[in-house]
C-alpha positions as CSV (number, residue, x, y, z in Angstrom):
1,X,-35.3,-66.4,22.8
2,X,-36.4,-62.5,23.5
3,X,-33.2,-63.2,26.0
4,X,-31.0,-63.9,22.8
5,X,-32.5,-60.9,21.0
6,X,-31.6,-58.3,23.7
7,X,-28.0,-59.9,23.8
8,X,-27.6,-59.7,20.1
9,X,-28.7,-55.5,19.7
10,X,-26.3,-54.9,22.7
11,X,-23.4,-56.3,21.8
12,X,-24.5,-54.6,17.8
13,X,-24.9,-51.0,19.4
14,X,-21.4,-51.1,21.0
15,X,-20.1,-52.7,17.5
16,X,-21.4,-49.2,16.0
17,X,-20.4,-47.4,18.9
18,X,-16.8,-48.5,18.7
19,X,-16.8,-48.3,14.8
20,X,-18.1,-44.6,15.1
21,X,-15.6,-43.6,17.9
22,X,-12.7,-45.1,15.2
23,X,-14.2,-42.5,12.2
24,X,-11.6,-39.7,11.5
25,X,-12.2,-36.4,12.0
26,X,-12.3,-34.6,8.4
27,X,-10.2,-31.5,8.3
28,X,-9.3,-29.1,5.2
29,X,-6.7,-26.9,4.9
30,X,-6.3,-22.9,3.3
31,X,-3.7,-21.0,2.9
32,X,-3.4,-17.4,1.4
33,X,-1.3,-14.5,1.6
34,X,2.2,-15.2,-0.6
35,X,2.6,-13.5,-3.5
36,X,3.5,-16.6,-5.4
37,X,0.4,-18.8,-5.6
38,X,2.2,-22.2,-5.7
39,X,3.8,-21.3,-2.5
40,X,-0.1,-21.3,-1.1
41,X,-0.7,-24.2,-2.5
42,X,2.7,-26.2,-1.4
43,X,2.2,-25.1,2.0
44,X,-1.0,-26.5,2.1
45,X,-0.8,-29.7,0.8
46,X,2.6,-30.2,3.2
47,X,0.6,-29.2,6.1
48,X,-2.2,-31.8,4.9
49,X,0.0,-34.1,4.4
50,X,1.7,-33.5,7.7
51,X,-2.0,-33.6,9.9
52,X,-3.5,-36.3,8.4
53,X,-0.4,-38.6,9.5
54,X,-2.2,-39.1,12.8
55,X,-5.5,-41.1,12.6
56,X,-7.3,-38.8,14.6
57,X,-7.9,-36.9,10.8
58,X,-8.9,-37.3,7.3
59,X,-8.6,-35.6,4.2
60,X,-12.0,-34.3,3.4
61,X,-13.2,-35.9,0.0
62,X,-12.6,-32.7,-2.4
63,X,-10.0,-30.9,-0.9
64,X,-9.0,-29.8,-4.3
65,X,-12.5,-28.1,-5.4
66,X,-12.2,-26.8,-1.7
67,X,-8.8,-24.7,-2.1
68,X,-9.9,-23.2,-5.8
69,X,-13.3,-22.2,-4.3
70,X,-11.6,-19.9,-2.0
71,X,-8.5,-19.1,-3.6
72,X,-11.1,-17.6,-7.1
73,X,-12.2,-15.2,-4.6
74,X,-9.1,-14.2,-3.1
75,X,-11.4,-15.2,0.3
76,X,-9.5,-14.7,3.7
77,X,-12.7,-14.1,6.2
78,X,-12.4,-16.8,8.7
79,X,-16.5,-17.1,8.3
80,X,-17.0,-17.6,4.9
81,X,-13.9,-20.1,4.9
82,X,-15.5,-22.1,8.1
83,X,-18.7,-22.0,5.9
84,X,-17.4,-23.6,2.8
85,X,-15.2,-26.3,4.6
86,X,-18.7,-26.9,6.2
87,X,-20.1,-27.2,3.1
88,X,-17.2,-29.5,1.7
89,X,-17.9,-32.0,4.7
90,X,-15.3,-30.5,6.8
91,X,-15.4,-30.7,10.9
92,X,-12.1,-28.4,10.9
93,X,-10.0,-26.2,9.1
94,X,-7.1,-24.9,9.2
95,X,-6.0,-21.6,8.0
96,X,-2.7,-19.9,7.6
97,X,-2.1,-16.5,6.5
98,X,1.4,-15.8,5.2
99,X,2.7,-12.3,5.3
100,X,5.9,-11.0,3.7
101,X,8.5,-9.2,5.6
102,X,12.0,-8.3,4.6
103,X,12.5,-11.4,2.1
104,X,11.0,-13.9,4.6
105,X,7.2,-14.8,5.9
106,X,5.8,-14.1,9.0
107,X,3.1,-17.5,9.0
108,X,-0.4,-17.7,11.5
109,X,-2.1,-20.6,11.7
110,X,-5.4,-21.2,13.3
111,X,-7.7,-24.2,13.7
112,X,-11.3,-23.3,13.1
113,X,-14.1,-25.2,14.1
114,X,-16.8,-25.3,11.2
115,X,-19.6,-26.1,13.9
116,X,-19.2,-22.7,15.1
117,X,-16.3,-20.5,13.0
118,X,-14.7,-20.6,16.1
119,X,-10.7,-20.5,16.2
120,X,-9.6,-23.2,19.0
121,X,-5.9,-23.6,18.3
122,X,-3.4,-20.4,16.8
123,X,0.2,-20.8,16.1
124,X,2.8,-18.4,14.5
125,X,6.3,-18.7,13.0
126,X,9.3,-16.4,10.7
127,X,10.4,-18.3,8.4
128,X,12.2,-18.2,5.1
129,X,10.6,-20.2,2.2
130,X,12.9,-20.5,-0.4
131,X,12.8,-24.2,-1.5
132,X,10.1,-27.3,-0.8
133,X,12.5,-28.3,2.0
134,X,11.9,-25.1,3.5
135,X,8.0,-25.8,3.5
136,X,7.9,-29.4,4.8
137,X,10.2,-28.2,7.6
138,X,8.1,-25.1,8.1
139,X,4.5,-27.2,8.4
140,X,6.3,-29.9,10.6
141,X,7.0,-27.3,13.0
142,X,3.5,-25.7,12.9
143,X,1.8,-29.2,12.8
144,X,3.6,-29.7,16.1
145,X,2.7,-26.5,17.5
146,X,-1.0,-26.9,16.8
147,X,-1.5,-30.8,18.0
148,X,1.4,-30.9,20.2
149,X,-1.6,-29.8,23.0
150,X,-4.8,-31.5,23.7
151,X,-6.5,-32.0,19.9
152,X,-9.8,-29.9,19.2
153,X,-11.8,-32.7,20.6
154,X,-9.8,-35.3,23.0
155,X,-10.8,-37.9,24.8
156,X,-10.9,-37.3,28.6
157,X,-7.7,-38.8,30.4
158,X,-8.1,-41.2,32.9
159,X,-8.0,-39.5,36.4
160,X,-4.1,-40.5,37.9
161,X,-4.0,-40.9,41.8
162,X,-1.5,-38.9,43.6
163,X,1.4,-40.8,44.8
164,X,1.3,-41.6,48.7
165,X,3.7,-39.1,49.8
166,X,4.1,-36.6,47.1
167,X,7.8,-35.0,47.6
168,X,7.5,-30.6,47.8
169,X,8.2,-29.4,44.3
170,X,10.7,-26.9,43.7
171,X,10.3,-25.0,40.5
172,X,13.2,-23.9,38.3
173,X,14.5,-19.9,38.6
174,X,13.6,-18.3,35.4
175,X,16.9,-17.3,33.6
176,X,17.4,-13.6,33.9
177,X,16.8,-11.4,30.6
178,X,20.1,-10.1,30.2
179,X,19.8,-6.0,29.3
180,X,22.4,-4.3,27.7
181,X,20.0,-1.0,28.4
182,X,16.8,-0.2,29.8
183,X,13.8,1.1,27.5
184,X,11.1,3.5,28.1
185,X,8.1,2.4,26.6
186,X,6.6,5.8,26.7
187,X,9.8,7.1,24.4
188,X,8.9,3.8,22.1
189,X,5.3,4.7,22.1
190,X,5.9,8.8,21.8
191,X,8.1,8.0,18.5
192,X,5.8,5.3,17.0
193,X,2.8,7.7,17.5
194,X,4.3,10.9,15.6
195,X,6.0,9.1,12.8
196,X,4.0,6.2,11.8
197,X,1.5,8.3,10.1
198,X,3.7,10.2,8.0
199,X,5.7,8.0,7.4
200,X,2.7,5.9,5.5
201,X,1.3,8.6,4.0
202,X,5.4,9.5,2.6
203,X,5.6,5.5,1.2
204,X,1.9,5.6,-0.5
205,X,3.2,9.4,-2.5
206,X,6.3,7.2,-3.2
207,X,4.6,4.3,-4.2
208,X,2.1,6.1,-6.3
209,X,4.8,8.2,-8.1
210,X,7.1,5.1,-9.1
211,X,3.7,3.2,-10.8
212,X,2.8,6.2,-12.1
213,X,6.2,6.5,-13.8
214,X,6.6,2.7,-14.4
215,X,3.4,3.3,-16.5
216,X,4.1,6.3,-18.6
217,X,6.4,6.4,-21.7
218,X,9.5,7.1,-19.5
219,X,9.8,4.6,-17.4
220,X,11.1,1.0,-17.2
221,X,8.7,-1.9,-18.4
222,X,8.9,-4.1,-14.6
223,X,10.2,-1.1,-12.7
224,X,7.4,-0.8,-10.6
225,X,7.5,-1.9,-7.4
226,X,5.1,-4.4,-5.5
227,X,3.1,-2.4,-3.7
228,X,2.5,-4.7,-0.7
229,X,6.3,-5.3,0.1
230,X,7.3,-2.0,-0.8
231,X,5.0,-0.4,1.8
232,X,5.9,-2.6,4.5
233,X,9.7,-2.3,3.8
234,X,9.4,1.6,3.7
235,X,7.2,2.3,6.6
236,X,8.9,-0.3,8.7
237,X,12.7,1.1,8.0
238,X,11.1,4.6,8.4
239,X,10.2,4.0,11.7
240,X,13.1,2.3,12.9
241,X,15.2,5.4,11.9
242,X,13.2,6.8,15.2
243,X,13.5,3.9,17.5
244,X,16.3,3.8,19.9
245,X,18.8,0.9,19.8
246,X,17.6,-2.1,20.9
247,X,13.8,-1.9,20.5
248,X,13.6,-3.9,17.3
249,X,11.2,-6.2,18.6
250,X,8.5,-3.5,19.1
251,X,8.6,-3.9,15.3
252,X,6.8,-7.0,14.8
253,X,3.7,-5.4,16.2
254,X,3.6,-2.8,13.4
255,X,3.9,-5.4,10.8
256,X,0.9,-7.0,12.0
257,X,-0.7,-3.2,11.9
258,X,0.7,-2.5,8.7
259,X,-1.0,-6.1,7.2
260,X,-4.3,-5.0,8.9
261,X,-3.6,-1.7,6.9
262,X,-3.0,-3.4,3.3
263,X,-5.6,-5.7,3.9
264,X,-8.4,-3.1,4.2
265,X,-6.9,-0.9,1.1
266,X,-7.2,-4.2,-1.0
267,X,-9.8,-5.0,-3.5
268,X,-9.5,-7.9,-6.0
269,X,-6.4,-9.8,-4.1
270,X,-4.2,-6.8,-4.9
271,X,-3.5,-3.5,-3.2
272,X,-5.6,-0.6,-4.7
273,X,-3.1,2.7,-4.4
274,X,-5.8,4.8,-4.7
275,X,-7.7,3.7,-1.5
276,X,-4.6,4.1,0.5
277,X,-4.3,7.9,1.3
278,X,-8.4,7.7,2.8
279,X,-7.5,4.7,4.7
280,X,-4.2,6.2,6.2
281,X,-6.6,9.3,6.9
282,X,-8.6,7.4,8.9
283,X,-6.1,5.4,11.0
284,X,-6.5,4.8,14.7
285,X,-3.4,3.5,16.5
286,X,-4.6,3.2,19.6
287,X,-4.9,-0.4,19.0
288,X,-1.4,-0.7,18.1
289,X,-0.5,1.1,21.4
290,X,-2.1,-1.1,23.8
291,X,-0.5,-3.9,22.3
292,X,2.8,-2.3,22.6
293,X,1.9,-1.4,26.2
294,X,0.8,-5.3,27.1
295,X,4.3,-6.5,25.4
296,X,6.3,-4.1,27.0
297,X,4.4,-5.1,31.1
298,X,6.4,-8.2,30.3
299,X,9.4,-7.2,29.2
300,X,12.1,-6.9,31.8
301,X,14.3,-4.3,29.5
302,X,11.6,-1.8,29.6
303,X,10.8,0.9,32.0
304,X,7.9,3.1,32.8
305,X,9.2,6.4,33.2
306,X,8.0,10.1,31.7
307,X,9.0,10.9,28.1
308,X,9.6,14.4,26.5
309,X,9.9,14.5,22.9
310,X,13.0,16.6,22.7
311,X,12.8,20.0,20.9
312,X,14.8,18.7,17.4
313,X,12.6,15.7,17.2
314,X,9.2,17.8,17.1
315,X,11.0,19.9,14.3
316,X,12.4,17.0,12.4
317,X,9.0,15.4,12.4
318,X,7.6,18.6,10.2
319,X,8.7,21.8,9.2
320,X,6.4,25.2,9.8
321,X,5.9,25.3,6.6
322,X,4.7,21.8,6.4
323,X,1.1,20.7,7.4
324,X,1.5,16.6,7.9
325,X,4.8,16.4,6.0
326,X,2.9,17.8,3.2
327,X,4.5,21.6,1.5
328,X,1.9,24.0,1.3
329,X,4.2,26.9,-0.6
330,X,7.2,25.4,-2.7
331,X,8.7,26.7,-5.7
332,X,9.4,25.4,-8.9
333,X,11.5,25.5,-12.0
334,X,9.9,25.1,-15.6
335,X,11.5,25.1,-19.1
336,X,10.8,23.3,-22.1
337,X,10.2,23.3,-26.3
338,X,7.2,24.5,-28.1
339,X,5.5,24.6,-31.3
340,X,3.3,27.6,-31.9
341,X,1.1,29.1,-35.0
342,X,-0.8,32.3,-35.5
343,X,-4.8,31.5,-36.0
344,X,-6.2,34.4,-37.9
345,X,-9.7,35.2,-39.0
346,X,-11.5,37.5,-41.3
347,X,-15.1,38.1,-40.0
348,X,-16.0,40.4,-42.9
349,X,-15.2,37.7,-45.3
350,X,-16.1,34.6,-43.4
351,X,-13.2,33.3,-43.9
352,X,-9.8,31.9,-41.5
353,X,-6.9,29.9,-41.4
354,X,-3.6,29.4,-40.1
355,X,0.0,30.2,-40.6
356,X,3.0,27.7,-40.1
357,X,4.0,26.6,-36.8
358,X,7.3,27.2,-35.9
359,X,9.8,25.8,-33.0
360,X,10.4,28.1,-29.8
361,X,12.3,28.0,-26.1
362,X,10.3,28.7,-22.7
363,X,11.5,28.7,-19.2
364,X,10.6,30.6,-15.8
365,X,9.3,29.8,-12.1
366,X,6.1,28.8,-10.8
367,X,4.8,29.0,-7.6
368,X,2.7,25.9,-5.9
369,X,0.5,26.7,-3.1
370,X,-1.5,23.8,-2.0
371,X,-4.1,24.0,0.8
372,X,-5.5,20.8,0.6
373,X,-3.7,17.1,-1.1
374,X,-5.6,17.2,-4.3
375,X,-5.9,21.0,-5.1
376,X,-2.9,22.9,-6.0
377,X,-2.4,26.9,-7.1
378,X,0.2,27.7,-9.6
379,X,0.8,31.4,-10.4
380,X,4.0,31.7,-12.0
381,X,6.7,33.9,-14.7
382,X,7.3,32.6,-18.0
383,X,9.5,33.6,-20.7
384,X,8.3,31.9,-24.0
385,X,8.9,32.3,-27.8
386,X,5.8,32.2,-30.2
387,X,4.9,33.1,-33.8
388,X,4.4,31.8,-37.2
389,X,5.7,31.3,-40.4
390,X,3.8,32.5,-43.8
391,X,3.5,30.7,-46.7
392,X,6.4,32.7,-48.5
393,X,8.4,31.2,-45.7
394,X,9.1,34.7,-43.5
395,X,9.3,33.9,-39.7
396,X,7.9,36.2,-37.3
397,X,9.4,35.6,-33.6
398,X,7.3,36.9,-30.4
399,X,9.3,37.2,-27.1
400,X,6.6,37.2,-24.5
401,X,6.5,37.2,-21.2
402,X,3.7,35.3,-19.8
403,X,2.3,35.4,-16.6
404,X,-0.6,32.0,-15.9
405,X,-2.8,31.0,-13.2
406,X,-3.1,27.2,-13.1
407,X,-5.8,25.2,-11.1
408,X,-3.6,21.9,-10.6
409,X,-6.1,18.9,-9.5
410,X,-3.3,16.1,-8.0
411,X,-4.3,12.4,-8.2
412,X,-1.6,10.5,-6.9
413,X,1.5,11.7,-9.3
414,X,-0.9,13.2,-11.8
415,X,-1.9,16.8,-12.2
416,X,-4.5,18.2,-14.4
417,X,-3.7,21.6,-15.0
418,X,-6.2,24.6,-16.7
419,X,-6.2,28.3,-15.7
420,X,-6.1,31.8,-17.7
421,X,-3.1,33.3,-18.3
422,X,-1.5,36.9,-19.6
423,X,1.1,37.1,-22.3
424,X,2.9,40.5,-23.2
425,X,4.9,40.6,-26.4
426,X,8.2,42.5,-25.2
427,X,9.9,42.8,-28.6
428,X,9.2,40.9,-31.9
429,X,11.4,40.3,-35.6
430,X,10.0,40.3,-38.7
431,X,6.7,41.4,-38.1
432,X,5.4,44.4,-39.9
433,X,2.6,45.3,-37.2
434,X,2.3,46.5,-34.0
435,X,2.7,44.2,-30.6
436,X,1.9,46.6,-27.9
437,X,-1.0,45.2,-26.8
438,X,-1.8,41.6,-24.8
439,X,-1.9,38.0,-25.7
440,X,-5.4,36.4,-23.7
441,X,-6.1,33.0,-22.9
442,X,-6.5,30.1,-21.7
443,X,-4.1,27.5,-20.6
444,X,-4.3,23.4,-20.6
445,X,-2.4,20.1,-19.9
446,X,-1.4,17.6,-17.5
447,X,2.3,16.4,-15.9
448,X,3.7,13.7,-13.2
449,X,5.8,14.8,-10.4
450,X,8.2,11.9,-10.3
451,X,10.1,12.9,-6.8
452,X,11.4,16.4,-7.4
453,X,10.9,16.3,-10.7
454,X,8.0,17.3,-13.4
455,X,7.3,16.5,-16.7
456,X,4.2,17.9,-18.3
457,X,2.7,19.1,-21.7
458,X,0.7,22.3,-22.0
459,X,-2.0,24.3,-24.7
460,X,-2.5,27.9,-24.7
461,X,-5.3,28.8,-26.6
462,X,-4.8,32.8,-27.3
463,X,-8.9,34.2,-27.1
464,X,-7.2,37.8,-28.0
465,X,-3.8,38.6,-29.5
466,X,-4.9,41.5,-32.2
467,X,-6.8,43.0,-34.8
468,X,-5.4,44.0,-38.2
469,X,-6.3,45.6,-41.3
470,X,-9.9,43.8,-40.3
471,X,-7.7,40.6,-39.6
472,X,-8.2,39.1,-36.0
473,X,-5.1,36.9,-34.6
474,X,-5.0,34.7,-32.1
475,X,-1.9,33.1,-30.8
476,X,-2.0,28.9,-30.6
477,X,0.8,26.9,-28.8
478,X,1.6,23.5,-27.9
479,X,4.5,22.9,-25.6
480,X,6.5,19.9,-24.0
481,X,7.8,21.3,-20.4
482,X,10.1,19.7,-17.6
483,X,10.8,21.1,-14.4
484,X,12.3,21.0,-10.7
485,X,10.2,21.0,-7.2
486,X,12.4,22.8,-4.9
């Protein structure tokens, strides 16, 4: 009988055993990165769909609260995605970051182990996903890439004996890479180096002029651009203005520099402009280099050989009066309407008020000095037209010229301007007074420089004009200006 007993839990613990070795591995999959969600989301499932085919995995039992989980948070750390497929009963997962380039996606895919967030398989493709036939061929191709090797936890193969007298391989001659001219990767690296910079911190001005425009009363409601794609696009065709012919493919490493870039001046899911110009700052592209250097070892195109940047590069890269392809000293045209009053007050009296605005012309030069980004000095020449009308509808006219001294603060395509000026009266009509002495005060407004162009408005609140009779005056103006950068 205790013979029967032993038989019976034997041949029970191998049932379980061979029931437990038949159990599906359970496997999620995320996927983030296009700018359309429900191209996420198709990609996904058609890669789920794709996996799951084999019975070596199974759909984990809420894939669905899964995906939103991550996809509210905008979530693409590979930890905190390994932890809540963990958490959803997951023993892989696989991720795929999409990233657009020129119309089309560049698509990585990696299979993480939840045990340990550890990535064990990694696969990439270009592709264009235009239609749902695009995305099932797409995760078909990736499926096979991933699984096509040993799967994440195999079984071991049985040991094959070597046949009795093995005949001498011979391997195949690797074709030739046919070069229609040799590289030098230090010229690749020498022109990557000096223009990528600039040429990020050029898009991100761009960028942050077009929104800023987009946004204000003159522009275009959808004109702005998307700010992911549009960086990309410009830094990447900047660049390859530089490259000589036939190093296109030292591109792709840039866009993977330029994602890593976008990704760390994101916040919310969405590119924040205003982070970018710190972050660009703060680049090191050493990284970048050493992967160019490790693709071009293999590359049978490229050479090895000293590189001078030539004498009309260095000066195309930045002129002397340029600090980082920024202008320090630039001039500028203003000119512009403007609607001014006379503020008068009577101290003996206690008493003030104001006579009727009327409509005048102003135009003239200014002159930007900027030492640093954000912090701009604008002395400059105005001719402007101020004065009033009384009540018994006589106009006085005031031809000034004005001389102000603006503190511009930049943000982006913003300026906020203040700063005193100086305002002489050169001749006047209709006025029964004298106008020999100074207009005083204090100037105010703000503008958007929208590519060579400026638009602005501006207050000039007069602190002395001149005394009358016991009458003090005080010049008021508002003013609508627009001007050129040259």
């Amino acid at each position: 009988m205790s013979r029967n007993k032993y038989t019976f839990a034997l041949i029970f613990a191998c049932f379980l055993s061979a029931f437990a070795q038949e159990q599906p591995e359970k496997i999620a999959v995320y996927v983030f990165g296009a700018s359309e969600a429900n191209i996420n989301k198709s990609f996904g499932n058609k890669l789920l769909a794709s996996i799951t085919q084999s019975d070596k995995y199974a759909e984990i039992k809420d894939s669905e609260t899964f995906y939103k989980e991550l996809a509210k948070n905008n979530e693409e750390g590979v930890s905190q995605i390994s932890q809540t497929g963990k958490r959803h009963g997951a023993d892989y997962v696989c991720v795929v970051s999409l990233t657009e380039v020129f119309g089309s996606y560049s698509i990585f895919a990696r299979i993480i182990k939840t045990s340990d967030a550890e990535a064990i398989r990694s696969a990439s493709l270009d592709r264009s996903l235009k239609s749902l036939d695009d995305l099932a061929r797409a995760s078909n191709e990736l499926v096979s890439q991933l699984f096509r090797q040993q799967s994440p936890s195999p079984e071991p193969a049985a040991p094959v004996p070597p046949p009795a007298t093995p005949a001498p391989v011979v391997p195949p001659m690797a074709a030739k890479k046919e070069c229609s001219n040799k590289l030098n990767i230090n010229e690749i690296l020498s022109k990557i180096q000096s223009s990528i910079l600039p040429q990020l911190k050029d898009c991100s001005g761009t960028l942050a002029k077009d929104m800023a425009l987009a946004m204000s009363p003159f522009g275009k409601k959808g004109a702005a651009p998307q700010p992911v794609p549009f960086m990309k696009e410009c830094t990447i065709n900047g660049i390859k203005k530089k490259l000589p012919d036939g190093a296109e493919e030292y591109i792709k490493p840039i866009e993977k520099f330029l994602q890593n870039v976008m990704n760390a001046a994101s916040a919310g899911g969405s590119l924040d402009v205003k982070k970018l110009p710190g972050i660009i700052s703060g680049l090191n592209v050493n990284e970048l280099v050493n992967e160019l250097k490790a693709k071009a070892a293999n590359d049978e195109c490229v050479v090895d050989e000293p590189y001078t940047q030539p004498v009309a590069d260095e000066e195309e890269e930045g002129d002397s009066g340029d600090e980082g392809g920024r202008k320090i000293v630039s001039l500028g045209f203003r000119t512009g309407l403007n609607l001014s009053h006379i503020y008068v007050d009577y101290p003996a009296l206690n008493a003030n008020g104001s006579y009727n605005p009327i409509l005048g012309f102003q135009a003239g030069l200014v002159l930007d000095i900027a030492p640093i980004d954000w912090f701009h000095i604008q002395p400059g020449v105005m001719y402007i037209q101020k004065g009033a009308e009384d009540n018994a509808g006589r106009v006085s006219t005031q031809h000034n010229i004005e001389v102000p001294l603006l503190f511009s603060f930049k943000i982006s395509a913003l300026r906020l301007n203040v700063g005193p000026y100086v305002s002489k009266c050169v001749t006047a009509h209709d006025i029964e007074v004298e106008y020999n002495n100074l207009d005083v005060g204090i100037s105010t407004g703000f503008g958007f420089d929208i590519g060579m162009f400026y638009v602005g408005i501006f207050y000039d609140y007069g602190l002395d004009f001149w005394t009358y009779d016991n009458y003090e005056f005080y010049n008021r103006t508002f003013g609508f200006n627009l001007g050129v950068n040259l």
